[in-house]
N, C-alpha and C positions, 0 to 999 in steps of 0.2 A: 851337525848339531844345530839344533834351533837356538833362538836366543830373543827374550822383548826388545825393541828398539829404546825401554828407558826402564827403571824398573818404576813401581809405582803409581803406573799407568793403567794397568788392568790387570785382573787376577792370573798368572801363571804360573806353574801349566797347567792348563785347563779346556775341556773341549767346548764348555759351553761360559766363555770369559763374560766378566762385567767388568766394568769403569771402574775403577776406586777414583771417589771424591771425597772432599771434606765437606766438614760444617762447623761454623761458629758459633751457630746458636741454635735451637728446635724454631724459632720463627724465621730462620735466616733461609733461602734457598743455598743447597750446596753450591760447593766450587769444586770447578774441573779443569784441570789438574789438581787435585791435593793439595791442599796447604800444610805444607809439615809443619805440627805441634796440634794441629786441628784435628776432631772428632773424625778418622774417615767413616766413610758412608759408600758402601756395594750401588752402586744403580742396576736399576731394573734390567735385564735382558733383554728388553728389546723398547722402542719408543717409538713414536710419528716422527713421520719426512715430515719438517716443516717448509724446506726449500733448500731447491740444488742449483747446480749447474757444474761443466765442464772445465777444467784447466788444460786451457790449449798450448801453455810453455812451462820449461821444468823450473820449478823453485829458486827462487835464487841461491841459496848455501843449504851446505850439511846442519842438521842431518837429517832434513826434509828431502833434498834432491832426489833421492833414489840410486835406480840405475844408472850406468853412462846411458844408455840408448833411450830416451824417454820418449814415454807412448801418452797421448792424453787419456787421460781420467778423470771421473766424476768426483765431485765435493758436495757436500750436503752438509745441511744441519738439521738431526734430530733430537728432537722433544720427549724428556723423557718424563716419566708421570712423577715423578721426584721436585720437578718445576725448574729446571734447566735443560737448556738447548746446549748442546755438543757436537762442535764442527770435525767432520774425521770425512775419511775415503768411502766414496759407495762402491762395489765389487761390481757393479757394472755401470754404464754410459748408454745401455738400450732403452731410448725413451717409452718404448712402451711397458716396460716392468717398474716405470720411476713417473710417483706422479706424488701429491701432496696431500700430507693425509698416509699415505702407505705403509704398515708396518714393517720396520727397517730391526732386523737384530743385529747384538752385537756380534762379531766375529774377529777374528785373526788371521791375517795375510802375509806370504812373505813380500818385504820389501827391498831389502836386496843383500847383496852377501859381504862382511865386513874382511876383515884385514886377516882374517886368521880361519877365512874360509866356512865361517859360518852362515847361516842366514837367519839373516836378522826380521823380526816379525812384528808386523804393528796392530793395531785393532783397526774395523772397518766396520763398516754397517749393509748389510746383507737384502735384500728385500725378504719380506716374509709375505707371508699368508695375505690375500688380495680385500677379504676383509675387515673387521676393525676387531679382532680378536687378538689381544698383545698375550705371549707368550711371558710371563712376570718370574718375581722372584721364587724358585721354588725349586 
């Protein structure tokens, strides 16, 4: 069985997930993670890479670590049209699919399997379409 790594986090189950954020106020930019008691707010499905790069050592604690075996992977932050940047996993490390600017959608990945044999799944950012056509709320 699948399972979100928090709840809260992104729409599940779902194939095509979004962010849940909050909002304080219509002039306020959301917040991500969610502010519980606050207005959530869906973010768009997919946003701009504002800027990556790779983590070459695992996390320090749960329950960012992962796997025991850890493999480096990409980090990024993208820019959604909502006016918040959101730092999450890019599903790949090949620099020539990951440049700045690129539309990146959201997705879900497993991330690794908890205590009672599930796998547990987070959201990610995906590359999309090469170029500048965001696939949006709909």
């Amino acid at each position: 069985m699948q399972v979100p790594i928090a709840t809260g986090l992104f729409t599940w189950p779902d194939e095509r997930p979004r962010l849940i954020a909050s909002r304080r106020g219509a002039d306020v930019p959301p917040e991500f993670p969610a502010v519980p008691g606050d207005d959530q707010v869906l973010l768009s499905r997919s946003g701009t890479l504002y800027t990556w790069t790779t983590q070459q050592f695992p996390p320090p604690s749960p329950p960012y670590r992962g796997p025991e075996e850890f493999e480096p992977f990409a980090v990024g932050y993208v820019e959604f049209p909502e006016g918040i940047l959101v730092e999450g996993r890019l599903t790949t490390t090949d620099i020539e699919q990951l440049w700045i600017g690129r539309t990146m959608h959201v997705v879900t990945v497993p991330f690794r399997t908890d205590e009672d044999g599930n796998t547990v799944v987070t959201f990610a950012f995906a590359p999309g379409p090469s170029g500048t056509e965001s696939e949006d709320a709909a």
